[in-house]
Every structure is written in structure tokens, then in C-alpha cells.
C-alpha positions as CSV (number, residue, x, y, z in Angstrom):
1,X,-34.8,45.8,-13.6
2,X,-32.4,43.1,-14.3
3,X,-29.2,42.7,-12.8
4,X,-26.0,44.2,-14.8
5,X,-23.4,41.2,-16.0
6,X,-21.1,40.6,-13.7
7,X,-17.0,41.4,-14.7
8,X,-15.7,38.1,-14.8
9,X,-13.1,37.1,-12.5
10,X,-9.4,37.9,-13.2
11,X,-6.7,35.2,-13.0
12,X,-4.9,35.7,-10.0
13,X,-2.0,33.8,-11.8
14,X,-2.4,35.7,-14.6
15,X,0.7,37.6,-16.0
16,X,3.1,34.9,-14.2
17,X,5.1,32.5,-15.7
18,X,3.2,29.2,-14.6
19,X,4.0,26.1,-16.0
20,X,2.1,22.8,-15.2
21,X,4.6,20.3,-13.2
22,X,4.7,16.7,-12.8
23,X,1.6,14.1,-13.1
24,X,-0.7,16.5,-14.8
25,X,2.1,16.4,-17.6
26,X,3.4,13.0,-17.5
27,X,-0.2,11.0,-17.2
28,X,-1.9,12.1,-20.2
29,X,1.2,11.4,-22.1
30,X,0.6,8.0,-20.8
31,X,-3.2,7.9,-21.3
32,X,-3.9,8.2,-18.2
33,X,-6.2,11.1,-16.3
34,X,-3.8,13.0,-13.7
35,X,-5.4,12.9,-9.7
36,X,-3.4,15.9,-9.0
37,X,-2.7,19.2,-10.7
38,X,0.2,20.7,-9.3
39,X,1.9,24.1,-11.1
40,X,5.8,26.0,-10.5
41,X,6.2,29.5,-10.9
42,X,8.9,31.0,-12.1
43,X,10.1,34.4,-11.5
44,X,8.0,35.2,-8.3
45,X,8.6,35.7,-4.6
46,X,5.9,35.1,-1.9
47,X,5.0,38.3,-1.7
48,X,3.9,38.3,-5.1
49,X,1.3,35.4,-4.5
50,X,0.3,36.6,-1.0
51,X,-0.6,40.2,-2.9
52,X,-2.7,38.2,-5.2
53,X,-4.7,35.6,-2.6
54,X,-2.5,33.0,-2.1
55,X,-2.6,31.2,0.5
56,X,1.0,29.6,2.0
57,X,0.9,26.1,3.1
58,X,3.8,24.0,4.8
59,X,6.6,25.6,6.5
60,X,9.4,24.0,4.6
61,X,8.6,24.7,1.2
62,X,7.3,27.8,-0.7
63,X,4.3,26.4,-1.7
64,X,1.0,28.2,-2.2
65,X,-2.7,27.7,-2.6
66,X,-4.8,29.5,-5.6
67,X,-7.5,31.4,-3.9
68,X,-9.9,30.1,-6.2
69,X,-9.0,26.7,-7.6
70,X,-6.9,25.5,-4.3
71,X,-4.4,23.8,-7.1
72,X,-1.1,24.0,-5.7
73,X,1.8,26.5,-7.1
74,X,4.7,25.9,-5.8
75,X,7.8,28.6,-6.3
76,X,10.5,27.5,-8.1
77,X,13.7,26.6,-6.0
78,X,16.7,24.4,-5.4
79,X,17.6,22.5,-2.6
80,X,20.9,21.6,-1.3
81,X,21.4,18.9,1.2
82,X,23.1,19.5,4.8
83,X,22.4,16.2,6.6
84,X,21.5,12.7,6.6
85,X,17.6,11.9,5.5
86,X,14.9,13.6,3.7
87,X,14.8,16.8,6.1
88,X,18.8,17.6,5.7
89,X,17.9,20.0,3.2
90,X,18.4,24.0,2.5
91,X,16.1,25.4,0.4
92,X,16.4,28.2,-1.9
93,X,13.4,29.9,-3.7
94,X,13.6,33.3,-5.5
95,X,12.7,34.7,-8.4
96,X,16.4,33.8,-10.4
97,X,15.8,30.3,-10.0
98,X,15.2,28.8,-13.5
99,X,12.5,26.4,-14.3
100,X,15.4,24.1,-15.6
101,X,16.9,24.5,-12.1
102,X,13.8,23.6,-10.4
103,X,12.8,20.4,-12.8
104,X,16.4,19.2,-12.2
105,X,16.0,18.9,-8.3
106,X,13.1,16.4,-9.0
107,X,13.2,12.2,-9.0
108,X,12.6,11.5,-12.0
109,X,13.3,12.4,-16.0
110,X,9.2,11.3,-16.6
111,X,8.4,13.8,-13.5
112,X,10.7,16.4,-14.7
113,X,8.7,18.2,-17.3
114,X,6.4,20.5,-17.5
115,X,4.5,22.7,-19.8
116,X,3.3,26.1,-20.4
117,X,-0.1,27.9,-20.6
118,X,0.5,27.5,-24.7
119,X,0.5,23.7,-24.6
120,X,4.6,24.0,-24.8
121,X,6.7,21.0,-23.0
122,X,9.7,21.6,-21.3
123,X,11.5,18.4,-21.1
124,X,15.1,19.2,-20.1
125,X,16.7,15.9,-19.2
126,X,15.2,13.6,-21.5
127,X,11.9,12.4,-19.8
128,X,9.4,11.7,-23.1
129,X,12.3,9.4,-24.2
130,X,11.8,7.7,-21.0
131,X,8.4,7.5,-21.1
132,X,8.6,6.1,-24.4
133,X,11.1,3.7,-23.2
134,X,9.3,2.8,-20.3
135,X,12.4,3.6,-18.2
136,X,12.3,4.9,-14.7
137,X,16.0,7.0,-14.6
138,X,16.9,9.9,-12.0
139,X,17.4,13.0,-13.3
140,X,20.4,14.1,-11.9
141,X,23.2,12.8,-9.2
142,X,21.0,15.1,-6.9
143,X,18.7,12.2,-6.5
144,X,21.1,10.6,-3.9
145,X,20.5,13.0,-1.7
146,X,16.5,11.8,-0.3
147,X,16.5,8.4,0.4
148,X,12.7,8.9,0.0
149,X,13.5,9.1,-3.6
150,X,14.0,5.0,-3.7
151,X,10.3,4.4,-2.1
152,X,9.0,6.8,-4.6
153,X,10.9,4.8,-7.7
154,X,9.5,1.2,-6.3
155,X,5.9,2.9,-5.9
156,X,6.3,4.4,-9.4
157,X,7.7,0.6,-10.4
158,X,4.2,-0.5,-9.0
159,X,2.1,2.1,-10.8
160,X,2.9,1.4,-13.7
161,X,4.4,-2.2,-14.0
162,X,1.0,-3.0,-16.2
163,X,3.0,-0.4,-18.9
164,X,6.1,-2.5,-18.7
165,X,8.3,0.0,-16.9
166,X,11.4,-1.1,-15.4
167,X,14.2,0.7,-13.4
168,X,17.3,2.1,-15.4
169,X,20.2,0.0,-14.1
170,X,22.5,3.2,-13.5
171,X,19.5,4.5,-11.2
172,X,19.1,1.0,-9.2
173,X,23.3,1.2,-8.7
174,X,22.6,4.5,-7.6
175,X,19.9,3.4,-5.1
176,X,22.0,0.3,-3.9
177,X,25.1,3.0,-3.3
178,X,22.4,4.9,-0.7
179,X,20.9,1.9,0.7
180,X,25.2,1.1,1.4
181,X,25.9,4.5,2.9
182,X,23.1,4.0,5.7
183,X,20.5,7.1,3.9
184,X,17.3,4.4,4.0
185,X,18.1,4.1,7.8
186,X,17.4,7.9,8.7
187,X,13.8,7.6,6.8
188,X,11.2,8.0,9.6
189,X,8.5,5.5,10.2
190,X,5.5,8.0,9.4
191,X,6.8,8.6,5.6
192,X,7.8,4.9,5.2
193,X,4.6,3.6,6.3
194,X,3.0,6.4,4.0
195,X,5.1,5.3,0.7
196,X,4.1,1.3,1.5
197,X,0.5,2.3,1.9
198,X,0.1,4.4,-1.4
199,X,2.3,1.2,-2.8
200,X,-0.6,-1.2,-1.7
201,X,-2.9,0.6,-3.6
202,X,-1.5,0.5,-6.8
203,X,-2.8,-2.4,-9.2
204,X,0.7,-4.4,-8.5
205,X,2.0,-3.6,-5.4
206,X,4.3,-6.6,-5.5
207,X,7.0,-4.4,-7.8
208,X,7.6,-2.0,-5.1
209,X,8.3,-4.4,-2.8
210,X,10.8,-6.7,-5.6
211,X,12.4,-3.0,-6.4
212,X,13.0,-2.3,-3.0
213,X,14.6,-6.1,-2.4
214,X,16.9,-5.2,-5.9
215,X,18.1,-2.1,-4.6
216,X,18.7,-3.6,-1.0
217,X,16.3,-1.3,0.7
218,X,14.1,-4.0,2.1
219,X,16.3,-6.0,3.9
220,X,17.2,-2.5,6.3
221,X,13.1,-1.7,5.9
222,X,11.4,-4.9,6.3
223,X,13.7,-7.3,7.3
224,X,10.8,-9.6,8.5
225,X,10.0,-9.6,4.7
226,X,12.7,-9.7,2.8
227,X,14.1,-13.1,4.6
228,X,11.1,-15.0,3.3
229,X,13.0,-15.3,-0.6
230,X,14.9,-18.9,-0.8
231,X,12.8,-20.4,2.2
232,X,11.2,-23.7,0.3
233,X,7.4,-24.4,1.1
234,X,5.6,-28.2,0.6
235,X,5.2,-28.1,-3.0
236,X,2.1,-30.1,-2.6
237,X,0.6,-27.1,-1.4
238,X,2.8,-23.9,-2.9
239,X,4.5,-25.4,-6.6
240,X,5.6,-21.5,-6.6
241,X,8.1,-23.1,-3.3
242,X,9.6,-20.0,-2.2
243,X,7.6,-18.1,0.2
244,X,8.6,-14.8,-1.1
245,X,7.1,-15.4,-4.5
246,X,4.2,-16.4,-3.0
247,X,3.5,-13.5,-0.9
248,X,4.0,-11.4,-3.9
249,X,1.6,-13.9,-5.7
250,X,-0.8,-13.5,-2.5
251,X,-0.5,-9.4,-2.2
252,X,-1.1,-9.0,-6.1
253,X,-3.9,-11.3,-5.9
254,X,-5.4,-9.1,-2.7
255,X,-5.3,-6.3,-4.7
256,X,-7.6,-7.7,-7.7
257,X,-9.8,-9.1,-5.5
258,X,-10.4,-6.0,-2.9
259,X,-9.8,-2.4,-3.1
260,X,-9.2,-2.2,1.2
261,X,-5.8,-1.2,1.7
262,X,-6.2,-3.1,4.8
263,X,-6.5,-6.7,2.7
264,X,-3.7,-5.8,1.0
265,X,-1.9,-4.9,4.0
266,X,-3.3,-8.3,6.0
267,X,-1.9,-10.4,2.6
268,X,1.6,-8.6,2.8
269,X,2.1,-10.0,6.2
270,X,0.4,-13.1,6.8
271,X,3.2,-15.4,6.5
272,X,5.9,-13.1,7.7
273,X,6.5,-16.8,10.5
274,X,7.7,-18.9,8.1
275,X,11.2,-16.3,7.7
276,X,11.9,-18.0,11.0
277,X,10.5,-21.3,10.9
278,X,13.4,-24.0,12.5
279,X,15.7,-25.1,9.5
280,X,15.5,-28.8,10.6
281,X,11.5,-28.9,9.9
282,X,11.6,-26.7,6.6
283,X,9.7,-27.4,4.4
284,X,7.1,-27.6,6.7
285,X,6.1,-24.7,8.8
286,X,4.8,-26.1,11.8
287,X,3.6,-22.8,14.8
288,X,3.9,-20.5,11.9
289,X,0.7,-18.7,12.4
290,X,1.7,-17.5,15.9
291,X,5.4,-16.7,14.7
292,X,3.6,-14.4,12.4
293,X,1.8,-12.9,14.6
294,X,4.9,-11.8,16.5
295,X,6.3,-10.4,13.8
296,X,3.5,-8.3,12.8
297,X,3.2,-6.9,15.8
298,X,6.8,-5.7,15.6
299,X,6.5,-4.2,12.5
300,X,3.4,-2.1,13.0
301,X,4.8,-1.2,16.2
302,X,7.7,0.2,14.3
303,X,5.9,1.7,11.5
304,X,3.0,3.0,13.7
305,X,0.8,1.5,11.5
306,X,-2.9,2.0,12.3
307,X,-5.0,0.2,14.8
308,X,-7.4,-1.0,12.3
309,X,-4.8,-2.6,9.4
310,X,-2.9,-4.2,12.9
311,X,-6.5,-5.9,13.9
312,X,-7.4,-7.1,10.4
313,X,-3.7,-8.4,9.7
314,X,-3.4,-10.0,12.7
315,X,-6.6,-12.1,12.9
316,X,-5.2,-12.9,9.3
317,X,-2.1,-14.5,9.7
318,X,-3.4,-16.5,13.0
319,X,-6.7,-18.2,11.5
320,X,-5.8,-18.1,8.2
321,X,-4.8,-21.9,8.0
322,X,-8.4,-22.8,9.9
323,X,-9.8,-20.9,7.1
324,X,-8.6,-22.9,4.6
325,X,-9.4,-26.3,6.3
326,X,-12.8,-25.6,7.2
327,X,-14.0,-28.5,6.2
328,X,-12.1,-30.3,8.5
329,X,-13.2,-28.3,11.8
330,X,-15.2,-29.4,14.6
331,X,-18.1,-27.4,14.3
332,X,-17.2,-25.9,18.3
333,X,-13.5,-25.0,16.4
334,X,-15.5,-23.1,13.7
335,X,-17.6,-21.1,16.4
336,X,-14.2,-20.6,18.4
337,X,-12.9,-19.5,15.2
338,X,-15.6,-16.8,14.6
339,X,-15.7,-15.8,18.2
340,X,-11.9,-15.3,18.6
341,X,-12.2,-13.4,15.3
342,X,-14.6,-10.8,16.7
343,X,-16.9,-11.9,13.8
344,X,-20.6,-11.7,15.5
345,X,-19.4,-7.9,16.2
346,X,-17.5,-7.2,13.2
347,X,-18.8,-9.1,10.6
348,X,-17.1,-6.5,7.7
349,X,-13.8,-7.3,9.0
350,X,-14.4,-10.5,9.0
351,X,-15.6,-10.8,6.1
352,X,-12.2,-8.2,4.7
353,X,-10.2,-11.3,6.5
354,X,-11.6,-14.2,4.5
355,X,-10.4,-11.9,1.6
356,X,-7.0,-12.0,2.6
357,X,-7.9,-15.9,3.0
358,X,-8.7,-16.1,-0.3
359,X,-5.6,-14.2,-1.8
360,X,-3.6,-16.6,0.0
361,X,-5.4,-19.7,-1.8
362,X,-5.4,-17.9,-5.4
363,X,-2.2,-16.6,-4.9
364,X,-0.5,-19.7,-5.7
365,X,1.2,-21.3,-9.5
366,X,-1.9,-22.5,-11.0
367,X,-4.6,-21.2,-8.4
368,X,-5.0,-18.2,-9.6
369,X,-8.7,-18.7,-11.1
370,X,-9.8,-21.7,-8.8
371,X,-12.8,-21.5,-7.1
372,X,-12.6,-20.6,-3.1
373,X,-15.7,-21.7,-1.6
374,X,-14.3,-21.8,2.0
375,X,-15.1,-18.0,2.5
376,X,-18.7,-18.5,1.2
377,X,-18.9,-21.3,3.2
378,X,-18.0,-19.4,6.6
379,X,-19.9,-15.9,5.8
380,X,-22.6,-19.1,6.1
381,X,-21.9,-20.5,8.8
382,X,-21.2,-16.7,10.7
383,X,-24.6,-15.7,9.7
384,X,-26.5,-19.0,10.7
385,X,-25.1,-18.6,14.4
386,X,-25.2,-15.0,14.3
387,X,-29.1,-15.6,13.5
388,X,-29.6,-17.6,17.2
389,X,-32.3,-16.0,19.3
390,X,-29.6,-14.5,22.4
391,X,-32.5,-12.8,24.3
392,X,-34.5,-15.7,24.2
393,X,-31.8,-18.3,25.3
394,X,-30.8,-15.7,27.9
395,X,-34.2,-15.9,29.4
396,X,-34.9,-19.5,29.3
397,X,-31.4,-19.8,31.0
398,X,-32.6,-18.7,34.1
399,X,-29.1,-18.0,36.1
400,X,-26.8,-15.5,34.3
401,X,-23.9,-18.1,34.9
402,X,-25.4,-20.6,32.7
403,X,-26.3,-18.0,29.9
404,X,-22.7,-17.9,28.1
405,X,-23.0,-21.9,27.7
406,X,-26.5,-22.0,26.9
407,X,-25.6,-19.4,23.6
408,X,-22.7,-21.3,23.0
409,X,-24.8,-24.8,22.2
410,X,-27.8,-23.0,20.3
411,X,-24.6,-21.6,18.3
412,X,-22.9,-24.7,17.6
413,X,-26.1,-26.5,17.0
414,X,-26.9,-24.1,14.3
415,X,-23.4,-24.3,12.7
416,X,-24.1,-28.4,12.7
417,X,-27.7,-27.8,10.7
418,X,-26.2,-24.9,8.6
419,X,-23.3,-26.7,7.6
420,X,-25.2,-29.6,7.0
421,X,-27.5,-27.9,4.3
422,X,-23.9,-27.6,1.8
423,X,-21.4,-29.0,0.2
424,X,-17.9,-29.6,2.0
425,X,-15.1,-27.2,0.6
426,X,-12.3,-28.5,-0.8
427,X,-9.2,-28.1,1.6
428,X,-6.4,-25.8,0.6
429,X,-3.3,-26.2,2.8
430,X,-1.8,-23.6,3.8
């Protein structure tokens, strides 16, 4: 006997009044396929979801989970704000809060629609003008009161700075005014480190970092950064000059040439030295390298960034000038190089480094398609000595104290025959 149909499964949304919020609206308008589908519902208490499956997530917000899609559907609400940062905020969600109320507390007017089951948009404060416009505006006076709101509208700068959207001068005063009264200062490291890292992954993450210098923000952020603008470089080897166009050159370069956020990240930072460099010796940057490294250190510690973007960025901005002279190394240099680099170990983030080398070369006026054969030439050179018999050497040592010298010279001698076998690279300053 076969099996009777099953019912099919009822909504558990049905009979609400749902409305789709946010990037699932505002992408397709922009041909574009939303990540994220996130919903607000209008008339409804908790109870009324819990009843119906949903599951509560967060503690701060009234946000829910569908039971069967796991979309989030958040309650509609308000927020009023009661101290400095983004955590001085009341929140108020009940069932009398309108959807125009709850679109109104949002960043922006092209996040600030949504639209109903019917295919109906709701776009109260003007947001498919904007879009059309490509202008990034705040949607109400209300936006003063997150200073995450100004990491979110450089990110969003950065997302779509390919579309030609720019930042409406009323809403970069408006940002400048909250950078003045101290709000970017009570942002905690965790959430800033999270905005800079989505940032890095967008296709030019260079705007968010130019939006955040316009409005200020950087300077109280990144200072190590932002002091980089208006310090002159050897035009021989940067015709760009100023080292803050050039690391946005060298960080929208990372990000065409890898995907790792960690290359990105390694770019970002690599020259953060030459903000400090002496101003007697400008515009040379003699000890740069290690000033750099200083730096960095600093700002991960302050940021907590993660152990493995610190490694990668670090090695970065300390070799990165051997890199690009390989040619002109001793080949015991290039093995010191490569061992000091952890590369016979960790050849993929090694290999993610000479990335980052290469975003610095290309990211340059006028270097942007040259060829930059000094990271094929080391992945050689690391593989010929990485190729050296250890155990053998080892055992034809004899005395363990005599092993770490005798791997050292087979290692070195195959560097001399591998490099031998190709071409020399052309230098490219650094």
C-alpha cells in the first residue's frame, strides 16, 4: 500500500505582516544577488514567534530565527540612545511600532526599504532615488547616534565604489560632527577590527579607508595610517610620491591579485615606518622596514587582530624590500631570507607574503600590469633548497653539532645552481 500525501507544511510566518528588509531589497535593485535575507515583522510580540517555532537569538535585540528556513526576522522597534558608543541604546519592540518607524532607525536611505510578500516596496525616505543617484545619505538625524554607522558608510563606499557611489556631503558633515564630539573613540576594538576586515574584502577596499580619512575617523582609528598622506617617496621608485596613495594603490592591487584577507591585510600595513621616517632623510626611508614592524605590532595589539594576519603582515613589511631586490642578494641572504620567513615550514604563507610583495611592486603609477618575476623567482629558489636531502646530510654529518651547518651549505649550494638555471629579475626598489 502506498503511502498517503503528506499535508504540506504551513508557514510559520504565515498570517504576519513580514516584509523583506535591507540587502535582499536593495541588491537586486542593483543587479546584484543578496548574501543575506533578513525580514521585520510588524505587529508581533515575541510571544507570537516563540508560539510558532522561533527561535530567539542575541540578547539585545528581538531578533528571531525561522524554524525552518533559519532567515532571520527581526521585530520591528526603535531605539533611543542613553550613552556614548554603539551599546548606549534603549530598545523598544512591540507590536505599535510601524514599519516606517523601524526603517527610519536604520543607516542608510538604500538600506531603508523593504518590501512585502506582494512584491510592494516601501521606500519611505527616499532610498531608490539614492540608489539611482548612486548616493550614500543617512536616513535620519538618528544616524549620529552609532558611531559604527561611519565604518558601515566607508565599507558600503568600498562595496560599491565600482558603481560610482559616493557619500552625500550633508552625511560626511554629519560623520565629521561625530568623529569631533569623541563617538568614534568609544567604538571597541572587536567591532572595528570586524568593519576593517569585511572592508578588505570588498573589491576596493581603498574607499573605506579614503572615507574614513574625509570624515576624520582615521586619524582617531589608525593613526599609524592616516599620517602616511603628504609624506614624499623617491620618485624614481614611487612617481605616485605620496605614500598614502600608494598604499591605497598597493591594498587595491592585493585585493585583485588574492582573495586572502590576510594579503590584503599584510598590504594595508606594510609601510606603516615610513609615517615616522626622520624628516631630514625624507625622501628616502632608510630602517623603515623595522619601524613598520613596530607599528604593526601596536595596531594588532590594539585591535586584537588575529595571530595569523599579525604573522603574515609582519614578515611582510620586514622582508618585503629583500624581496624586491632579489637579484641582488647573496645567495646565504636569500636562504636567511627564507629561513627567517618560516618558509621551509610554511611555504603557503610564504608564498601569501610574496603576494603582498607583489601588490607593493604593481601598486605603483604605471606598474600596475608589469610583470613581477621576483616572487616566481623565490617560490624557485624555496623549493630547490627545500628539495635538499636533510636525512641524508644529517647522517653523513656524523656529530649533531655539525648537522645545522652541514644543511645550511647543501642549501645554499642549491640556491647557487638553482638560481643559476634563470634569468635575474629586474629590481624594483622599494
Amino acid at each position: 500500500m502506498s503511502a498517503l500525501p503528506r499535508p504540506p507544511i504551513a508557514d510559520p510566518a504565515a498570517g504576519l505582516q513580514v516584509y523583506l528588509v535591507g540587502g535582499a531589497v536593495r541588491d537586486p535593485l542593483l543587479g546584484r544577488v543578496p548574501v543575506e535575507w533578513d525580514y521585520v515583522v510588524v505587529g508581533a510580540d515575541p510571544d507570537t514567534l516563540l508560539r510558532r517555532g522561533f527561535t530567539q537569538v542575541g540578547r539585545d535585540f528581538p531578533v528571531f530565527l525561522h524554524p525552518q528556513t533559519k532567515a532571520e526576522y527581526a521585530l520591528a522597534r526603535t531605539e533611543r540612545k542613553t550613552a556614548p558608543g554603539y551599546r548606549g541604546f534603549v530598545v523598544q519592540a512591540d507590536p505599535a511600532v510601524t514599519l516606517e518607524e523601524d526603517l527610519r532607525r536604520r543607516d542608510l536611505t538604500i538600506n531603508a526599504l523593504a518590501q512585502a510578500p506582494d512584491g510592494t516596496l516601501s521606500d519611505p525616505f527616499g532610498g531608490l532615488a539614492d540608489l539611482k543617484a548612486r548616493v550614500l545619505r543617512h536616513c535620519s538625524p538618528a544616524f549620529s547616534e552609532d558611531p559604527v554607522r561611519i565604518l558601515r558608510v566607508a565599507r558600503f563606499a568600498a562595496r560599491f565604489a565600482h558603481l560610482g557611489f559616493a557619500v552625500a556631503p550633508e552625511t560626511l558633515d554629519l560623520m565629521r560632527a561625530m568623529v569631533a564630539a569623541g563617538e568614534v573613540d568609544a567604538l571597541v576594538p572587536e567591532r572595528v577590527w570586524q568593519e576593517l576586515a569585511k572592508a578588505l574584502g570588498e573589491e576596493h577596499p581603498s574607499r573605506f579607508f579614503e572615507v574614513l580619512r574625509d570624515c576624520g575617523a582615521l586619524a582617531r582609528l589608525l593613526p599609524e595610517l592616516d599620517r602616511l598622506w603628504g609624506v614624499p617617496q623617491p620618485e624614481k621608485w614611487h612617481p605616485e610620491i605620496d605614500t598614502g596613495v600608494h598604499v591605497m594603490l598597493v591594498v587595491d592591487m592585493a585585493a585583485r591579485l588574492s582573495p586572502d584577507l590576510e594579503v590584503r591585510f599584510a598590504a594595508l600595513c606594510h609601510d606603516l615606518g615610513k609615517g615616522t621616517t626622520p624628516a631630514e632623510i625624507l625622501p628616502r626611508h632608510h630602517g623603515h622596514e623595522e619601524r613598520s614592524v613596530a607599528l604593526l605590532e601596536g595596531v594588532c595589539d590594539r585591535f586584537r587582530v588575529p595571530n595569523h594576519f599579525r604573522a603574515l603582515a609582519r614578515i611582510t613589511a620586514r622582508d618585503h624590500g629583500l624581496v624586491h631586490t632579489v637579484n641582488e642578494l647573496r645567495h646565504a641572504t636569500i636562504l636567511d631570507l627564507l629561513e627567517r620567513s618560516d618558509a621551509f615550514r610554511r611555504p603557503a604563507r610564504f608564498h601569501q607574503m610574496l603576494t603582498a610583495c607583489e601588490a607593493d611592486f604593481r601598486g605603483r603609477t604605471g606598474s600596475a600590469e608589469r610583470p613581477y618575476p621576483q616572487a616566481a623567482t623565490l617560490r624557485r629558489l624555496r623549493d630547490a633548497a627545500a628539495a635538499v636531502d636533510v636525512q641524508r646530510i644529517a647522517a653523513a654529518a656524523g656529530a649533531p653539532p655539525l648537522i645545522p651547518a652541514a644543511i645550511r651549505k647543501a642549501r645554499i649550494a642549491a640556491i647557487r645552481w638553482a638560481r643559476a638555471a634563470q634569468p635575474e629579475p629586474e629590481p624594483g626598489g622599494a
